[in-house]
Each structure stands twice: as C-alpha cells, then as structure tokens.
N, CA, C and O atoms as a GROMACS GRO file, in nm:
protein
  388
    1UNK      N    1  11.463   9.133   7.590
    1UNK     CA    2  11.386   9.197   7.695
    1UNK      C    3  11.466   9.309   7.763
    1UNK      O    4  11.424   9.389   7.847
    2UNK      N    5  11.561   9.300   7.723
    2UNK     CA    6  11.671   9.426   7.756
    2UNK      C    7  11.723   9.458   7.894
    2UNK      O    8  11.741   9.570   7.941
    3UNK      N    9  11.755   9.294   7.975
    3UNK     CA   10  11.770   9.261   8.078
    3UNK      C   11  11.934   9.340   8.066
    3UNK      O   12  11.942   9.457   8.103
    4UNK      N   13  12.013   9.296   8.033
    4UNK     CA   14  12.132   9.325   7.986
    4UNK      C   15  12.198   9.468   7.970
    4UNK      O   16  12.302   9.518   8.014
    5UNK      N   17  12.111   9.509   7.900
    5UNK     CA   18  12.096   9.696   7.882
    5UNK      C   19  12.086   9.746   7.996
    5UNK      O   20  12.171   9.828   8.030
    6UNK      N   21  11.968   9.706   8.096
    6UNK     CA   22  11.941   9.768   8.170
    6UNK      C   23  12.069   9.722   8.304
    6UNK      O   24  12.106   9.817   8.373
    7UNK      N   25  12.113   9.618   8.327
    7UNK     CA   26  12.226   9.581   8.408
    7UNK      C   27  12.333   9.691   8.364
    7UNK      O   28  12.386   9.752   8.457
    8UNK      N   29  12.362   9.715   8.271
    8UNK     CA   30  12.481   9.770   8.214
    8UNK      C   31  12.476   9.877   8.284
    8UNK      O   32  12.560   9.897   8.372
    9UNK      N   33  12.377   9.963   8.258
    9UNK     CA   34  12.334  10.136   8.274
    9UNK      C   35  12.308  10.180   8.419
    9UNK      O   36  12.302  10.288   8.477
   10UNK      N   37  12.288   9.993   8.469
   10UNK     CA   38  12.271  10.046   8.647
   10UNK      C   39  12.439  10.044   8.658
   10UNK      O   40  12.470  10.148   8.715
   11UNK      N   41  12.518   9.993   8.637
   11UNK     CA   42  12.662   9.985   8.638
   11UNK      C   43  12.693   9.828   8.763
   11UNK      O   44  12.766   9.798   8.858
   12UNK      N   45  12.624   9.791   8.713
   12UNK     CA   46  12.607   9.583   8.726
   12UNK      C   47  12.797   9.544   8.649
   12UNK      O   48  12.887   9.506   8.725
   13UNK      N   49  12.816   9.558   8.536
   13UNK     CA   50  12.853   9.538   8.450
   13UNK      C   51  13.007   9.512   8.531
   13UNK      O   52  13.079   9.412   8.528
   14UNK      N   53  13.023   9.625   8.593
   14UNK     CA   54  13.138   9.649   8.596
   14UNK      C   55  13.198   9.554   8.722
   14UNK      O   56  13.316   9.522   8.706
   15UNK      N   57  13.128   9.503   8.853
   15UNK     CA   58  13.156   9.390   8.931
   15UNK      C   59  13.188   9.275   8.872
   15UNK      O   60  13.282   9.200   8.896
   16UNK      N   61  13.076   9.263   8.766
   16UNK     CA   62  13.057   9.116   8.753
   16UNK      C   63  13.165   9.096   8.645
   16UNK      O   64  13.214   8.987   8.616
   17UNK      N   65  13.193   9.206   8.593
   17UNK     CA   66  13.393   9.167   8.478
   17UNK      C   67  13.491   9.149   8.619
   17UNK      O   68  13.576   9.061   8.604
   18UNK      N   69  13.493   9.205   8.725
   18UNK     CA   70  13.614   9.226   8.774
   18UNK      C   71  13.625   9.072   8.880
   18UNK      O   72  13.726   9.005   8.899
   19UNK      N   73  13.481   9.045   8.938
   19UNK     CA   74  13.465   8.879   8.988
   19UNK      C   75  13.451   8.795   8.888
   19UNK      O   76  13.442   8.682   8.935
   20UNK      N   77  13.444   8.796   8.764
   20UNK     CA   78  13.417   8.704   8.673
   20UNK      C   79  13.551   8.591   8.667
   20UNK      O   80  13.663   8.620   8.710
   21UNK      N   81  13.522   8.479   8.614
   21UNK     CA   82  13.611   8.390   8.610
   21UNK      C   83  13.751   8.370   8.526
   21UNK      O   84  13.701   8.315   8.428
   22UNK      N   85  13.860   8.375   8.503
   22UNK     CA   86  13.988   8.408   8.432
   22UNK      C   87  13.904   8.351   8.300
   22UNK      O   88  13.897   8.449   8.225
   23UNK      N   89  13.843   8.252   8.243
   23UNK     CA   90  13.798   8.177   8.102
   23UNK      C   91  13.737   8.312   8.044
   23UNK      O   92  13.742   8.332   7.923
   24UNK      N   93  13.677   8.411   8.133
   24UNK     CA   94  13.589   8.513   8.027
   24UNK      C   95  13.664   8.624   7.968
   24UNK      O   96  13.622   8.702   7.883
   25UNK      N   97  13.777   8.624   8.020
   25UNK     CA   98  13.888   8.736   8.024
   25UNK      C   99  14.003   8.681   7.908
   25UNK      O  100  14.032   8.561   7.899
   26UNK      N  101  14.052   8.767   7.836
   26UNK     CA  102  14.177   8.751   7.796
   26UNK      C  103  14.314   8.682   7.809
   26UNK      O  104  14.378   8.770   7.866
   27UNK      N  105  14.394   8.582   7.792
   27UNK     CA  106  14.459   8.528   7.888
   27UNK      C  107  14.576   8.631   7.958
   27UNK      O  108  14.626   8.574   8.055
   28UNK      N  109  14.612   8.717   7.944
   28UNK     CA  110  14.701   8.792   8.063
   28UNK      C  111  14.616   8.828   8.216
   28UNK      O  112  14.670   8.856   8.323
   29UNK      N  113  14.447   8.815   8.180
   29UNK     CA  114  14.423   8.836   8.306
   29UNK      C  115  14.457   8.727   8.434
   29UNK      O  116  14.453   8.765   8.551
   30UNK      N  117  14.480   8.633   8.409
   30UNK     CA  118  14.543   8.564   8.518
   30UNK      C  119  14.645   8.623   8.599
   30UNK      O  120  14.641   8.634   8.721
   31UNK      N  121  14.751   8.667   8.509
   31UNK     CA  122  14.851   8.689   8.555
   31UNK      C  123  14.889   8.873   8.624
   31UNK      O  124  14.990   8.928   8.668
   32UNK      N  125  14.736   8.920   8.599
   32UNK     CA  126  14.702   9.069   8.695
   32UNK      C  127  14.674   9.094   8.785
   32UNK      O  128  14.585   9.019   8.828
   33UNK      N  129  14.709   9.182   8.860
   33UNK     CA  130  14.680   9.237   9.001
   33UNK      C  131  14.548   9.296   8.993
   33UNK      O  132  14.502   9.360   8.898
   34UNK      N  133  14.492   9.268   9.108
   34UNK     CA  134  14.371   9.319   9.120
   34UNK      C  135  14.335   9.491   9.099
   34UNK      O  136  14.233   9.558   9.081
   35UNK      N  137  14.473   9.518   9.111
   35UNK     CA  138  14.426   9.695   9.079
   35UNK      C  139  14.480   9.713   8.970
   35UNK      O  140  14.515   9.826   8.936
   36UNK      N  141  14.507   9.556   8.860
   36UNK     CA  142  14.524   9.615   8.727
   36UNK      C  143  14.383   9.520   8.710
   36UNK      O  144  14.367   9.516   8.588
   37UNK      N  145  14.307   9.467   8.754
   37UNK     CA  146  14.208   9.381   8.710
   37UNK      C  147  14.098   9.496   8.720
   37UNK      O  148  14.027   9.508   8.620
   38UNK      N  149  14.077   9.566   8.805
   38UNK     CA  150  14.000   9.688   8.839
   38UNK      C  151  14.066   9.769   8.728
   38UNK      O  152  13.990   9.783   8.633
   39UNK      N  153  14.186   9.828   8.712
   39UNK     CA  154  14.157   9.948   8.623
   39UNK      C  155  14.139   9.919   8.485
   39UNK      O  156  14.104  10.012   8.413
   40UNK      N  157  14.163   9.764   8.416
   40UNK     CA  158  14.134   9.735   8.340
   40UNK      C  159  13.973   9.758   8.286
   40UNK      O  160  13.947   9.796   8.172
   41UNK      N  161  13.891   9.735   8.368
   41UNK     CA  162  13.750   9.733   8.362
   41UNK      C  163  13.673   9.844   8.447
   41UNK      O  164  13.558   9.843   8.493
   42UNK      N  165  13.770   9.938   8.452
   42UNK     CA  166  13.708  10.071   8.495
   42UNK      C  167  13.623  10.156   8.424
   42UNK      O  168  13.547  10.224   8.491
   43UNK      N  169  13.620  10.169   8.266
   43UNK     CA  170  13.537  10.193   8.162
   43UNK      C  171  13.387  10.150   8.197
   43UNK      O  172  13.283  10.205   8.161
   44UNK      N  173  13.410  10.016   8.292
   44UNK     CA  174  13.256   9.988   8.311
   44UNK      C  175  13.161  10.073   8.416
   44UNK      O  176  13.042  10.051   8.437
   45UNK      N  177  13.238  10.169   8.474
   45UNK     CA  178  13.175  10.221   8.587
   45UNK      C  179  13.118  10.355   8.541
   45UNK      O  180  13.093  10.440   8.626
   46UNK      N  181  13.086  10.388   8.364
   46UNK     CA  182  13.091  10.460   8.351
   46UNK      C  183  13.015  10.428   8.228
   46UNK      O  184  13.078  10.443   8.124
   47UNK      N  185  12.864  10.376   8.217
   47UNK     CA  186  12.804  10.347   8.139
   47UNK      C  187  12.744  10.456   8.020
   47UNK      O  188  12.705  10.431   7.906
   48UNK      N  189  12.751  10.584   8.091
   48UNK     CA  190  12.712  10.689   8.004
   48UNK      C  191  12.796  10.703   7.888
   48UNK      O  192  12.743  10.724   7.778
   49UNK      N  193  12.916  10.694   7.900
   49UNK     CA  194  13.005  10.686   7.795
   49UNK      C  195  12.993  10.615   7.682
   49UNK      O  196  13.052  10.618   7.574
   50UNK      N  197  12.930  10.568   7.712
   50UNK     CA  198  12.916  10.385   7.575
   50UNK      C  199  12.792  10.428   7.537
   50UNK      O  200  12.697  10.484   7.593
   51UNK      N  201  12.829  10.366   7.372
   51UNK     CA  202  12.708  10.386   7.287
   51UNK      C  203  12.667  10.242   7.294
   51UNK      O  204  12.737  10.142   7.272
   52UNK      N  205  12.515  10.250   7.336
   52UNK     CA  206  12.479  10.098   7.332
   52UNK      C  207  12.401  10.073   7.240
   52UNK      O  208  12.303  10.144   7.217
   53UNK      N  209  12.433   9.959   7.167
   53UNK     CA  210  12.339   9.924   7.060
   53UNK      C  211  12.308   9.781   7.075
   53UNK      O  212  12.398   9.698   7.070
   54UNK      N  213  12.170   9.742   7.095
   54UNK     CA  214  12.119   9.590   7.122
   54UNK      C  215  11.998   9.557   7.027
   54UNK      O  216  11.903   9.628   6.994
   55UNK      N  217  12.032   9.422   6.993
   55UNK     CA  218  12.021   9.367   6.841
   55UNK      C  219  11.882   9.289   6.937
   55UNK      O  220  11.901   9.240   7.049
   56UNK      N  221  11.728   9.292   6.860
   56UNK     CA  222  11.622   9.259   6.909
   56UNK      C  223  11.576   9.188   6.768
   56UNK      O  224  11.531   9.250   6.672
   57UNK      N  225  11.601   9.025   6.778
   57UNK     CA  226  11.532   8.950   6.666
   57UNK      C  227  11.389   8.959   6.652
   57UNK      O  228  11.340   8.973   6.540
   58UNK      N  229  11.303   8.952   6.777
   58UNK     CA  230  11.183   8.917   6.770
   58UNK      C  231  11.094   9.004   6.788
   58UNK      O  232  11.072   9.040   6.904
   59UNK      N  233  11.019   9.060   6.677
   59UNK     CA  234  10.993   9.219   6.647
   59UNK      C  235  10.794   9.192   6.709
   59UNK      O  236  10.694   9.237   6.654
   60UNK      N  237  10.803   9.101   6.844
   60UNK     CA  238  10.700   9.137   6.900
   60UNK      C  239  10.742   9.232   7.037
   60UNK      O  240  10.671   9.300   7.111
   61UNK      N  241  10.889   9.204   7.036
   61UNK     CA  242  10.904   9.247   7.197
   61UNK      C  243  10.945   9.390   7.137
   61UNK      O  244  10.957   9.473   7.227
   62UNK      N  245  10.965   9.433   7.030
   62UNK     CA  246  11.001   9.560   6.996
   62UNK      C  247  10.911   9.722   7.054
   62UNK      O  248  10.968   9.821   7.099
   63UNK      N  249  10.813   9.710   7.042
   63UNK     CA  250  10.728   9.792   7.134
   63UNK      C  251  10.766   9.871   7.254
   63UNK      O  252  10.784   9.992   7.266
   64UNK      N  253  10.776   9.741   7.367
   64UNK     CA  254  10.843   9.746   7.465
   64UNK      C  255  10.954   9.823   7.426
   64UNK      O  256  10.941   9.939   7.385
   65UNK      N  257  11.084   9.755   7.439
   65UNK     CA  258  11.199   9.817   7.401
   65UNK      C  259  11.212   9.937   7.336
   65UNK      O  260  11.311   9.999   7.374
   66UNK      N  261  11.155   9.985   7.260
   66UNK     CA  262  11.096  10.146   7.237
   66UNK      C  263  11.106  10.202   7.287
   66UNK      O  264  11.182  10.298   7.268
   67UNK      N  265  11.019  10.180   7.414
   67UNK     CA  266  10.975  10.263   7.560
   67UNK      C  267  11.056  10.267   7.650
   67UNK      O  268  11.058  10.364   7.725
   68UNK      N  269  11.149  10.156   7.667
   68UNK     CA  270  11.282  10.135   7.698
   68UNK      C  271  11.359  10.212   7.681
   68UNK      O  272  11.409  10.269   7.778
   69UNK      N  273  11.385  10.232   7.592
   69UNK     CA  274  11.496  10.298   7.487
   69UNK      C  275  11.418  10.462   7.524
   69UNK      O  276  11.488  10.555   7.564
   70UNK      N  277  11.332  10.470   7.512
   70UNK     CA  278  11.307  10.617   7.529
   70UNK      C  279  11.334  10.658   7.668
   70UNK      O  280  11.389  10.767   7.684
   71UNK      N  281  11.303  10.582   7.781
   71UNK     CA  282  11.290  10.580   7.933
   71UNK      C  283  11.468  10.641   7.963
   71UNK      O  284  11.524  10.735   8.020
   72UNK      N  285  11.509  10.504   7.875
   72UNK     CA  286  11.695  10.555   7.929
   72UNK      C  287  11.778  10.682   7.810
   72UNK      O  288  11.876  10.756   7.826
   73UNK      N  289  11.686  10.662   7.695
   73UNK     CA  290  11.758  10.827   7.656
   73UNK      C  291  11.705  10.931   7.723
   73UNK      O  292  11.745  11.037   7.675
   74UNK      N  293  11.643  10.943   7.799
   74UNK     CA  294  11.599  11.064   7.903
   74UNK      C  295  11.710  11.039   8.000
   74UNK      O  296  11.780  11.138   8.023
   75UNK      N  297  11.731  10.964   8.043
   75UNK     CA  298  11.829  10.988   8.112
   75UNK      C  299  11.967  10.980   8.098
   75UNK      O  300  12.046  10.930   8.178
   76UNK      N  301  11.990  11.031   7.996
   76UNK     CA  302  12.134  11.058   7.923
   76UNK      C  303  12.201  10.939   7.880
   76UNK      O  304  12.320  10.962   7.860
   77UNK      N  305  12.166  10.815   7.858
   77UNK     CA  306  12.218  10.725   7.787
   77UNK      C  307  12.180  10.710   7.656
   77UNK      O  308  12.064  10.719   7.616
   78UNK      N  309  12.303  10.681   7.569
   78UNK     CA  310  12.343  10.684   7.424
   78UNK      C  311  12.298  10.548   7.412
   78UNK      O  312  12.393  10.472   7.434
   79UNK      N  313  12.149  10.463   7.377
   79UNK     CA  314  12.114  10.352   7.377
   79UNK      C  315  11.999  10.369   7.271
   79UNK      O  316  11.906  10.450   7.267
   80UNK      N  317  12.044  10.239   7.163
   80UNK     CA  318  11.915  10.217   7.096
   80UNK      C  319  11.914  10.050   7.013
   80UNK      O  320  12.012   9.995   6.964
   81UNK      N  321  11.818  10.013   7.017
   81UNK     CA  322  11.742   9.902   6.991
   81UNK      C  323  11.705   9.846   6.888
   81UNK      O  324  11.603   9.865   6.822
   82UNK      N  325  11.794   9.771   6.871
   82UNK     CA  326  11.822   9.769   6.691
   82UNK      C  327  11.663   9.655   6.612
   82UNK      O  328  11.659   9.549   6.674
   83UNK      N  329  11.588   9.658   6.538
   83UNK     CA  330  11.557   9.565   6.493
   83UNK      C  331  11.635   9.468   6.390
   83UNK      O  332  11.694   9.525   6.299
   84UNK      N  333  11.641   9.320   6.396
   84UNK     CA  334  11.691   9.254   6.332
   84UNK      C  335  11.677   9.115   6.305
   84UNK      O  336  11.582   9.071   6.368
   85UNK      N  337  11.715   9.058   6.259
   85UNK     CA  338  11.644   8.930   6.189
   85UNK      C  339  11.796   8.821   6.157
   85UNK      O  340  11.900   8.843   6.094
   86UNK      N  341  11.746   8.702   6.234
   86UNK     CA  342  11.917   8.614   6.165
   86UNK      C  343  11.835   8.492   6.028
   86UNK      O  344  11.738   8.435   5.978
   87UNK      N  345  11.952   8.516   6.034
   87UNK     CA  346  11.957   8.452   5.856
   87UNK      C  347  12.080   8.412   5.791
   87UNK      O  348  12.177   8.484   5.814
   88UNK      N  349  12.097   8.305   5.708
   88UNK     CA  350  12.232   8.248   5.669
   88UNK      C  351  12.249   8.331   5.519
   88UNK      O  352  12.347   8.310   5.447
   89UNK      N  353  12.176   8.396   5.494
   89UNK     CA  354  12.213   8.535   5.379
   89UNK      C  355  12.134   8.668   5.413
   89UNK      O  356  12.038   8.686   5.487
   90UNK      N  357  12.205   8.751   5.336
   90UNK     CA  358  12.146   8.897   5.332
   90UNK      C  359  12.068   8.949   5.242
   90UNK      O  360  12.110   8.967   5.128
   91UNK      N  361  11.904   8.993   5.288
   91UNK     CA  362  11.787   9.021   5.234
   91UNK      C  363  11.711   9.127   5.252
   91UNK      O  364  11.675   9.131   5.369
   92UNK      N  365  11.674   9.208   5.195
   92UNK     CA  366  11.543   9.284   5.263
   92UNK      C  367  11.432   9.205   5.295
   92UNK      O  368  11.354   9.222   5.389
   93UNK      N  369  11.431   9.117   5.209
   93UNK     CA  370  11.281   9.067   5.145
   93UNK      C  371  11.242   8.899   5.226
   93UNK      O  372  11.136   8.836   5.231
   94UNK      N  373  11.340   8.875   5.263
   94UNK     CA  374  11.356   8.741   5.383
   94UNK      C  375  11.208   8.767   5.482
   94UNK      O  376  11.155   8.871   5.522
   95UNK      N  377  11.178   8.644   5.496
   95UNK     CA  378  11.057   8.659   5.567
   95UNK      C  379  11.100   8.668   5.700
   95UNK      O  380  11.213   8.628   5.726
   96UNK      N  381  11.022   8.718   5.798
   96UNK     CA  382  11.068   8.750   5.953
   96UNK      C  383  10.950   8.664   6.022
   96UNK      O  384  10.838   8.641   5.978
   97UNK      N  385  11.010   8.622   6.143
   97UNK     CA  386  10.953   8.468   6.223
   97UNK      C  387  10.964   8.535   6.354
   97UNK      O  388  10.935   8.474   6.457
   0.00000   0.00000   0.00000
C-alpha cells in the first residue's frame, strides 16, 4: 500500500533510525555518540537522493501504486513499483495468487 514509500519521502525515516532501538542497528551503534548516531543516518534526511524501488506481490493493489508512483515522480522522487510474485523457484510462467 506504499505506506513505507510514502514515510520515507516525507523524511519519517530518518527520526525513527536515529530513536530506534540499538537491536535494529549494527552492533557499534551502541557504542556511538549521538552526533555520530545522527550523522550516521543523515542520508535519511535526504530522500530525493535514493532510488526507491518497492516490491508489490499482490498485483490487485498495483493500479493504485501506479498513481502513486506517478504522484511522487512529479515531485522529483526517483521511485518505482516493482511488480512481483514470491516463489521457491524462478518462472515466467508460475501462476500469480
């Protein structure tokens, strides 16, 4: 539903790495200062930069996300909406659910 995308691009992203809990982080982040914990995750304040690519299994909500995807490449984000399908092998021909 591209809840995620859209957090990112408001620049959500970048609080919620720097309050996030030491388990989601790398283990040296424990042992960082907050203005290396901040410049570590300063990249996030700067969503235009990033190419976003988000993987959409269920090719009813795809539509939507289209329009999505068109809404935020107007506004200068490098974002697009991948269709895709999971599966324990690789197929064209795999049926989609």
């Amino acid at each position: 539903m591209a809840e995620a995308v859209g957090a990112f691009t408001k620049g959500h992203f970048f609080n919620c790495a720097v309050s996030a809990p030491p388990r989601n982080h790398r283990a040296s982040w424990i042992g960082m200062s907050r203005r290396q914990r901040v410049a570590a995750m300063a990249p996030l304040r700067e969503p235009r930069s990033f190419c976003i690519r988000s993987f959409e299994a269920a090719p009813p909500l795809l539509p939507l996300l289209r329009k999505e995807e068109e809404f935020l490449r107007a506004k200068g984000f490098d974002v697009r909406f991948i269709d895709g399908a999971l599966a324990n092998r690789s197929s064209e021909d795999e049926p989609r659910y």
